[in-house]
ROZA-981528 format. One record per residue: residue in one letter; z, x, y of N, C-alpha, C in turn. Coordinates in nm, 4 decimals, m for minus. Atoms other than C-alpha are relative to their C-alpha. Layout:
! ROZA-981528
rest|n_z|n_x|n_y|ca_z|ca_x|ca_y|c_z|c_x|c_y
A|Z|X|Y|Z|X|Y|Z|X|Y
...
END
This chain:
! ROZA-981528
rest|n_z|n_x|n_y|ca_z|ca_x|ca_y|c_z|c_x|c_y
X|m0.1443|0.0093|0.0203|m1.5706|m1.3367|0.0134|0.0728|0.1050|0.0823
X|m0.1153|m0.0837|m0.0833|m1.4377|m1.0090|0.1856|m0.0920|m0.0017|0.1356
X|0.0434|m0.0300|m0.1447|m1.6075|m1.0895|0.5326|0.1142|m0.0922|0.0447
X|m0.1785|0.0256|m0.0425|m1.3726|m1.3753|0.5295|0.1021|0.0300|m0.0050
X|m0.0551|m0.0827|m0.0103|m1.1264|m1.2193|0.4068|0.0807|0.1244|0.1503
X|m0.0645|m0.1612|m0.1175|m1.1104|m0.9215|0.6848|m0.0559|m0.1234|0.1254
X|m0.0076|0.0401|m0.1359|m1.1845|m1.1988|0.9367|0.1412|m0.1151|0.0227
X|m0.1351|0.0223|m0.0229|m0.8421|m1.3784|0.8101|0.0639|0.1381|0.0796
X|m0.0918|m0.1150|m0.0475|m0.6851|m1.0393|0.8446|m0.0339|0.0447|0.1783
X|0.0068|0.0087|m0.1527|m0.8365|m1.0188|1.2258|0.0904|m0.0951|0.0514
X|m0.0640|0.1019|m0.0892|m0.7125|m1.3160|1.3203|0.1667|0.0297|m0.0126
X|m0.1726|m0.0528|0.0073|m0.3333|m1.2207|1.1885|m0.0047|0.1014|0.1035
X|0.0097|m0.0718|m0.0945|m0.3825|m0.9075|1.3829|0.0042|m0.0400|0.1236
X|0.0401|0.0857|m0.1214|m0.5063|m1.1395|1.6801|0.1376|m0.0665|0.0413
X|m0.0975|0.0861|m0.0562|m0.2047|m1.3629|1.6565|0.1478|0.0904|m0.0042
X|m0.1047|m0.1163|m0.0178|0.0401|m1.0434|1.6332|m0.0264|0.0398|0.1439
X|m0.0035|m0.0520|m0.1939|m0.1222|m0.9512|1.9724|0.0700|m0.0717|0.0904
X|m0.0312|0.0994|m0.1488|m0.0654|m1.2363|2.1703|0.1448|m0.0197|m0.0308
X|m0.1022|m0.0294|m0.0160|0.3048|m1.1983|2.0485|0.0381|0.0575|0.1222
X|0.0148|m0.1010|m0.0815|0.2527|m0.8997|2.2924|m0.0495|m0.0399|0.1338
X|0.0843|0.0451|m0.1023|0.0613|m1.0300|2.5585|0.1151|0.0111|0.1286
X|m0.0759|m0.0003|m0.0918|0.3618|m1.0717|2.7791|0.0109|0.1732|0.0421
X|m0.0867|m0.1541|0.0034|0.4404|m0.7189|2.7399|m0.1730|0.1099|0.0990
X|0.1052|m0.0494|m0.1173|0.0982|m0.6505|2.9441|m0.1058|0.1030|m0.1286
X|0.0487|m0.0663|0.0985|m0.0004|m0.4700|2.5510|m0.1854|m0.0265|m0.0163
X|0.1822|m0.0129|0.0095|m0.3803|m0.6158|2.5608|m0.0218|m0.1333|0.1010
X|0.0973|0.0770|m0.0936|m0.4310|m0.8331|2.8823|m0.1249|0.0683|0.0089
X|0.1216|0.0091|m0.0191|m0.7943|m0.8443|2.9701|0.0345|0.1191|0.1351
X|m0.0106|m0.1018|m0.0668|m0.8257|m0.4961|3.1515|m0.1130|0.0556|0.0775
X|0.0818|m0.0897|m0.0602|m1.0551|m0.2700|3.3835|m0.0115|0.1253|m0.1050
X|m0.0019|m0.1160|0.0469|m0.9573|0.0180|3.1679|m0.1227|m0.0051|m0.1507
X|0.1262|0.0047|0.1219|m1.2492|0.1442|2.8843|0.0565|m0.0427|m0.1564
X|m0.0338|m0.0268|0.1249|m1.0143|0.1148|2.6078|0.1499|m0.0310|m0.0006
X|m0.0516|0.0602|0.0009|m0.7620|m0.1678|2.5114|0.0887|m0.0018|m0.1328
X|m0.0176|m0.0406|0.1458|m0.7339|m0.1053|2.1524|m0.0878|0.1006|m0.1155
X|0.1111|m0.1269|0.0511|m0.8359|0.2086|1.9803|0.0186|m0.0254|m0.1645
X|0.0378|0.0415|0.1527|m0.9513|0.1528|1.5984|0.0202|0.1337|m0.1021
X|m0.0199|m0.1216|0.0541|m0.8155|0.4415|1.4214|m0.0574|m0.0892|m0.1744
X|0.0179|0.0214|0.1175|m0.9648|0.4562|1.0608|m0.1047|0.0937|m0.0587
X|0.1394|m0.0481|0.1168|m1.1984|0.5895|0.7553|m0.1118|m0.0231|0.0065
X|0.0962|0.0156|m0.0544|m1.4921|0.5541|0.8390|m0.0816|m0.0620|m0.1297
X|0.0433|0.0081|0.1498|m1.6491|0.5883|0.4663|0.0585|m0.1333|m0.0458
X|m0.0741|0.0956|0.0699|m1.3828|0.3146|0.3533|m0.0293|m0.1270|0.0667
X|m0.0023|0.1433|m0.0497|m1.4206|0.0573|0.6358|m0.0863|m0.0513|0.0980
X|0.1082|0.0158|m0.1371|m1.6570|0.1102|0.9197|m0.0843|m0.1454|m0.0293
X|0.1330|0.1464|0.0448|m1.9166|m0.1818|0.7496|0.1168|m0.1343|m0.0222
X|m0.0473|0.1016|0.0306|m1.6019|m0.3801|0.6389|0.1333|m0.0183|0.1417
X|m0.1283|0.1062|m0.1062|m1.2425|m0.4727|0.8381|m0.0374|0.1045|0.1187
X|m0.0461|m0.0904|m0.1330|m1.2859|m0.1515|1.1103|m0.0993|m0.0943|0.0974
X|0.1051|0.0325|m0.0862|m1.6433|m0.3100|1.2351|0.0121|m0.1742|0.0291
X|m0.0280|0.1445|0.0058|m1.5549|m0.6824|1.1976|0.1524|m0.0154|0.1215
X|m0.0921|0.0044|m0.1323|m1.2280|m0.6298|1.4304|m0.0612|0.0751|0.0975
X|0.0681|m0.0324|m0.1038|m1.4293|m0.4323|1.6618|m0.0800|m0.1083|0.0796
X|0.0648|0.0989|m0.0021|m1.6640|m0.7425|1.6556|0.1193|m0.1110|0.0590
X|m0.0377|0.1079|m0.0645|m1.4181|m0.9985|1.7008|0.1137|0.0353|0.0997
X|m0.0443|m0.0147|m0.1848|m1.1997|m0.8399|1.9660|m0.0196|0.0514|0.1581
X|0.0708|0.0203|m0.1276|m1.4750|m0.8117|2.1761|m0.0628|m0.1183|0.0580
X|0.0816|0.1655|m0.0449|m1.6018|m1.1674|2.1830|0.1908|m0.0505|0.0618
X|m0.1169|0.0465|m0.0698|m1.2059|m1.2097|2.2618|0.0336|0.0755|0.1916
X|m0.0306|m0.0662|m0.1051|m1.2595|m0.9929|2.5940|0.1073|0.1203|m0.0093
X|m0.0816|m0.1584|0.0006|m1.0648|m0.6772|2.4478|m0.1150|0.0964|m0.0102
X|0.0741|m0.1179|0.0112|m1.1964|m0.3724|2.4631|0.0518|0.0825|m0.0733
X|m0.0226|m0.1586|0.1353|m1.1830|m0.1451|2.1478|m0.0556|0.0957|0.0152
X|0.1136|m0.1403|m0.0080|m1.2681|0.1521|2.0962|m0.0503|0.0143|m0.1457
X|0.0612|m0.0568|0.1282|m1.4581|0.2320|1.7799|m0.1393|0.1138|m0.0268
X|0.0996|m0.1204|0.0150|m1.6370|0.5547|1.7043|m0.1175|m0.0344|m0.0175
X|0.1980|0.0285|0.0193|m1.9791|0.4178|1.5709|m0.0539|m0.1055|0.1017
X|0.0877|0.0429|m0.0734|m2.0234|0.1965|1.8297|0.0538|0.0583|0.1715
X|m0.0188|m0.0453|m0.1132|m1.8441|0.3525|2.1550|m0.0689|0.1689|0.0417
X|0.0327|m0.1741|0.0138|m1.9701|0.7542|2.1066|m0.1586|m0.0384|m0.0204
X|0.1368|m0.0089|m0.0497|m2.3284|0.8073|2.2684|m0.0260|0.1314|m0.0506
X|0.0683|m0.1372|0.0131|m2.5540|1.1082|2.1872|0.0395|0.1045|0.0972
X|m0.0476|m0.1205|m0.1282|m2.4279|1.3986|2.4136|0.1304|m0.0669|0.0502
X|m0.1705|m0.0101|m0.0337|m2.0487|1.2847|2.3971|0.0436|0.1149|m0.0426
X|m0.0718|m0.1078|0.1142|m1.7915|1.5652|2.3127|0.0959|m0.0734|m0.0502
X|m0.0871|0.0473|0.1452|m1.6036|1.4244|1.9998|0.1378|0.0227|0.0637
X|m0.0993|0.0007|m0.0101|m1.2939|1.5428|2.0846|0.0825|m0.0251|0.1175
X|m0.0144|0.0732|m0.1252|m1.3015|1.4306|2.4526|0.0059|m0.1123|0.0145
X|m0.0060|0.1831|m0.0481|m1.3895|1.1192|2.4627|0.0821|m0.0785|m0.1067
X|m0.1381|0.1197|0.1195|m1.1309|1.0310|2.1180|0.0918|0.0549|0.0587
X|m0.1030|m0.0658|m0.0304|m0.8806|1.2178|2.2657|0.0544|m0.1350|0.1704
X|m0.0365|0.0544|m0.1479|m0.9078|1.0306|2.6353|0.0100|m0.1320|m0.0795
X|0.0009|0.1694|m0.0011|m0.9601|0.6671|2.4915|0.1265|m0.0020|m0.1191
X|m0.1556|0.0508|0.0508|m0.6224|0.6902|2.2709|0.0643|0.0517|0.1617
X|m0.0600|0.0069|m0.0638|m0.4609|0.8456|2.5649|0.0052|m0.1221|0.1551
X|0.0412|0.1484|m0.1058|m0.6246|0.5305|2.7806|0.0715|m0.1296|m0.0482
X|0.0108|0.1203|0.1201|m0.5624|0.2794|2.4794|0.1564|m0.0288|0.0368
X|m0.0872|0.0322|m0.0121|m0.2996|0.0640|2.5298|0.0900|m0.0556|m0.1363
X|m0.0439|0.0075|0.1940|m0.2296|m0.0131|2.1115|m0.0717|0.0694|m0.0777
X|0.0791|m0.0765|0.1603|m0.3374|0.1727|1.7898|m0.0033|m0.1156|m0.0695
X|0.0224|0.1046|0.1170|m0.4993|m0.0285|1.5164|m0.0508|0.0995|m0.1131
X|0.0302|m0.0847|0.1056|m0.4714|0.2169|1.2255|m0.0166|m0.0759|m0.1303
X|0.0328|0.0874|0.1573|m0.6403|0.0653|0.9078|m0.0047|0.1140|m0.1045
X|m0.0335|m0.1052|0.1548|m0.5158|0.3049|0.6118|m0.0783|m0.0893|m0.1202
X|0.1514|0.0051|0.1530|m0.7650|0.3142|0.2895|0.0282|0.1093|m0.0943
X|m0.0191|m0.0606|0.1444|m0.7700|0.4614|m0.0363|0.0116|0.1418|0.0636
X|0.0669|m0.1492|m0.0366|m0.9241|0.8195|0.1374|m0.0009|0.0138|0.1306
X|m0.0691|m0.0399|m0.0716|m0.7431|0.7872|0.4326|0.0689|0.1227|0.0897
X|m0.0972|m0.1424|0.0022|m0.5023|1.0873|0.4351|m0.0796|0.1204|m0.0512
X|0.1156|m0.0452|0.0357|m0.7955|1.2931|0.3098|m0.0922|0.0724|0.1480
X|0.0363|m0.0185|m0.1174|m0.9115|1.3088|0.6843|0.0784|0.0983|0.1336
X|m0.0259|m0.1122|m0.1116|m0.8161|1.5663|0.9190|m0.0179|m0.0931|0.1354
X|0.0417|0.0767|m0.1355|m0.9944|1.3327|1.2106|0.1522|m0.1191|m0.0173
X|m0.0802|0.1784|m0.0226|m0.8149|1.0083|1.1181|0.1846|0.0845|0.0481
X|m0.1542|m0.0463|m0.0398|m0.4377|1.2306|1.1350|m0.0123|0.0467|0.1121
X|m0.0073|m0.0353|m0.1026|m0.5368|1.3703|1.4117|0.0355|m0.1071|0.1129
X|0.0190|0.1262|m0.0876|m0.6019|1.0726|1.5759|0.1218|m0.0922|0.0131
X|m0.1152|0.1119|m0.0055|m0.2808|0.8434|1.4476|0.1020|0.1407|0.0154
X|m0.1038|m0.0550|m0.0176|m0.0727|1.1380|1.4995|m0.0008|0.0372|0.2009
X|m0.0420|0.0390|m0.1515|m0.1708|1.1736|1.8692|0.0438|m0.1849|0.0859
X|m0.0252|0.1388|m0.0461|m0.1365|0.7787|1.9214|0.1576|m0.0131|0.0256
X|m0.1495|m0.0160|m0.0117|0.2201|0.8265|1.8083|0.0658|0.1490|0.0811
X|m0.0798|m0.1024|m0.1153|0.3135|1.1373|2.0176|m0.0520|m0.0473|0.1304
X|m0.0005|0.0344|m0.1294|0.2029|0.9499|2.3282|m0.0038|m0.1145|0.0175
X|m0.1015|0.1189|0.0059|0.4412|0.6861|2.2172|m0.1055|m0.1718|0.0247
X|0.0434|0.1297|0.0147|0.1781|0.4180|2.1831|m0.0053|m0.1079|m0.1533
X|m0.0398|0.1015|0.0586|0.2047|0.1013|1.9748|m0.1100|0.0088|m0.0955
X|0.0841|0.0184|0.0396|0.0614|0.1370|1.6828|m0.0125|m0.1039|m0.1176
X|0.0132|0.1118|0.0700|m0.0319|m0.1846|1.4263|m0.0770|0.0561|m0.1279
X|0.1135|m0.0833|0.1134|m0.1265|m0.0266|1.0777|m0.0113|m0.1891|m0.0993
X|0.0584|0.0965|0.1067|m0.2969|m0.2366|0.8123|m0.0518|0.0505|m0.0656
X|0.0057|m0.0613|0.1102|m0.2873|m0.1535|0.4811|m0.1434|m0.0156|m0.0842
X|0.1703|0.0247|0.0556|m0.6761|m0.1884|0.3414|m0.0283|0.0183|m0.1619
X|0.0051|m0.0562|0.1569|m0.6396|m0.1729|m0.0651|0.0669|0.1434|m0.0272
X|m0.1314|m0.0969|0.0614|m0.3574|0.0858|m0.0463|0.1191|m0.0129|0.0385
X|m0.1282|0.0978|m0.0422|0.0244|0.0123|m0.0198|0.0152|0.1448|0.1085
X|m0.1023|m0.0656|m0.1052|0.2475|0.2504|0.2206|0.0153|0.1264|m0.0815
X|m0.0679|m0.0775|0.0975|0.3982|0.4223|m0.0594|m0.1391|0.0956|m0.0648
X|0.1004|m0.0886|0.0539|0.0514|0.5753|m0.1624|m0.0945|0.0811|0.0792
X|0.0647|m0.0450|m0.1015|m0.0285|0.7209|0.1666|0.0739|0.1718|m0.0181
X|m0.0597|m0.1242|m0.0211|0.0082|1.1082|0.1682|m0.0850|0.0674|0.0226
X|0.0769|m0.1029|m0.0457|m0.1217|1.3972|0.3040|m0.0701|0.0610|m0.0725
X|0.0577|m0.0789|0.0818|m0.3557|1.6192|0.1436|m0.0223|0.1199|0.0345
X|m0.0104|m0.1060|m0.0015|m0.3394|1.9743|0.1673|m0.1263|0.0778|m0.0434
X|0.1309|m0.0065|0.0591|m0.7132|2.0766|0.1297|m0.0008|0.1751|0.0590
X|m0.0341|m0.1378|m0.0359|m0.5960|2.4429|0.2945|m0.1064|m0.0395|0.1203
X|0.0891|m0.0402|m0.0559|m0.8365|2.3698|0.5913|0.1039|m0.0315|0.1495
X|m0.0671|0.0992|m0.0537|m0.5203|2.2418|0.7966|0.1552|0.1191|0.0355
X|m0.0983|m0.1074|m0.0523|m0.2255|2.4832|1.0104|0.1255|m0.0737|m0.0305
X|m0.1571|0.0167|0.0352|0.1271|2.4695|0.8841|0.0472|m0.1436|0.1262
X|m0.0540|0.0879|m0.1410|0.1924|2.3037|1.2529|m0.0542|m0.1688|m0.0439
X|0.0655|0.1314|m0.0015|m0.1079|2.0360|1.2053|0.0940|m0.0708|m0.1174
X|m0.0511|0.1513|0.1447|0.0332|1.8887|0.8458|0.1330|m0.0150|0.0665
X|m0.1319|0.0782|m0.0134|0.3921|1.8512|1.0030|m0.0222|m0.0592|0.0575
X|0.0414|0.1369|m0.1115|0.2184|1.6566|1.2765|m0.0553|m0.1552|m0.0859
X|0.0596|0.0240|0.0269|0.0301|1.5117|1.0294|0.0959|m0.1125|m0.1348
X|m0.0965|0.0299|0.1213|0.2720|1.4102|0.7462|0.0774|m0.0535|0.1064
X|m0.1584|0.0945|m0.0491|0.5637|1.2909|1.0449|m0.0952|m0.1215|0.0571
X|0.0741|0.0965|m0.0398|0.2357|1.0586|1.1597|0.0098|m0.1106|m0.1132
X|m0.0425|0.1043|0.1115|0.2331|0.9029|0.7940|0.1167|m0.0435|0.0003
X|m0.0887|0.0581|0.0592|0.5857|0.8660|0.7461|0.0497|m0.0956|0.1553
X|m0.0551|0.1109|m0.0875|0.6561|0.6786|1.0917|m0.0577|m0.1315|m0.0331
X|0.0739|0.1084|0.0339|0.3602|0.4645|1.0383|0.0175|m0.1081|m0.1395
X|0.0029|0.0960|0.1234|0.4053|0.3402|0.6805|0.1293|m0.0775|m0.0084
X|m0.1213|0.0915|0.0218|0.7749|0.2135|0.7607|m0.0406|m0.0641|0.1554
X|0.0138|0.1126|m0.1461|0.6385|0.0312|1.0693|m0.0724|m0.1270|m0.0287
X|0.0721|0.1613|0.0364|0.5670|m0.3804|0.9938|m0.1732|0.0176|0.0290
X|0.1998|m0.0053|m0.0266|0.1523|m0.4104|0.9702|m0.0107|m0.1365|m0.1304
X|0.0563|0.0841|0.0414|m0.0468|m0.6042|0.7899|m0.0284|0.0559|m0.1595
X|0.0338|m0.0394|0.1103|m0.1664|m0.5616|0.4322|m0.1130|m0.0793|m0.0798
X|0.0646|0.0581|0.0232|m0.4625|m0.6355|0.2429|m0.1193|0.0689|m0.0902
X|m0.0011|m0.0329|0.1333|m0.5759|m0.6201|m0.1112|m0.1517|m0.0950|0.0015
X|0.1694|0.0424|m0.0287|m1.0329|m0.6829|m0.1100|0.0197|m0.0324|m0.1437
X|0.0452|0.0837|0.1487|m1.0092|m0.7802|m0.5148|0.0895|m0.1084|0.0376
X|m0.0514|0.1356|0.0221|m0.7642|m1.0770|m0.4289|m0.0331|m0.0827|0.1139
X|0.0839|0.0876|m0.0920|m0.9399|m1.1591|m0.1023|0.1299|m0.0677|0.1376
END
C-alpha cells in the first residue's frame, strides 16, 4: 500500500515538473545533478526519498540522493554542497524528525539562498508542525538560516502526504 502510494505522489511531483519543462527547470542535461533530494534519511530513504530517486532516473533525470550518489572517499560537505549548487530544483520531503537535522537545514537552507526552486512535500507532517529544534549544537547565525529556510518553504505550494490514509 505505501509503495503505491509514494509512487502516486512521484508521479504528481513528475507532472508538476513538466509544468516546468519549458522553463529549461529539468530538461535532460549533461550536468551531474538535475534534482537534488533533500530529506531524512531515517524517515524516508527506504520509502518516498528512494522511490523518487528510482523513478526519476528511469525518466532520464538525474537526482542526486545521498545513499546512492556519495562513494567511499567523498568529502560530505563537498560533494552536497556542489550538487545543490549544480541542481537545477530542490525536492525537500519534510518528515516527522525532519527539523531535528542540522544536515537536512543545512542543505534546504543553502538551496534557498542560491535562489533555487524548491518543491517540498509534506511526508506525514503538515507545514504548521515543522520547527526548528534547538539541541544547543547549532550557532545563533545557523538557526536564523535555519528557521528563515522553514518558514519560506512551508508557505511554498508542495505536495502532501499522509502513509496511514495512503
Amino acid at each position: 500500500m505505501q509503495r503505491s502510494s509514494a509512487q502516486k505522489l512521484c508521479r504528481q511531483v513528475l507532472q508538476h515538473q513538466y509544468k516546468y519543462q519549458d522553463q529549461n527547470l529539468f530538461k535532460p542535461v549533461t550536468s551531474k545533478c538535475d534534482a537534488f533530494i533533500n530529506h531524512r534519511g531515517v524517515d524516508t530513504k527506504r520509502t518516498i526519498a528512494g522511490l523518487l530517486y528510482d523513478h526519476l532516473t528511469r525518466l532520464h533525470v538525474h537526482p542526486f540522493l545521498d545513499s546512492k550518489n556519495l562513494k567511499p572517499g567523498d568529502k560530505l560537505f563537498r560533494k552536497i554542497d556542489s550538487s545543490i549548487r549544480n541542481c537545477k530544483v530542490g525536492i525537500a520531503v519534510f518528515s516527522p524528525r525532519y527539523a531535528e537535522s542540522n544536515w537536512c537545514l543545512h542543505e534546504l537552507s543553502l538551496l534557498l539562498e542560491m535562489n533555487k526552486k524548491v518543491i517540498p512535500i509534506f511526508w506525514d507532517v503538515k507545514p504548521s508542525e515543522l520547527r526548528v529544534k534547538n539541541n544547543g549544537s547549532c550557532s545563533a547565525y545557523n538557526l536564523r538560516r535555519f528557521n528563515w529556510a522553514i518558514e519560506e518553504t512551508k508557505y511554498t505550494v508542495g505536495f502532501t502526504f499522509d502513509s496511514t490514509k495512503g
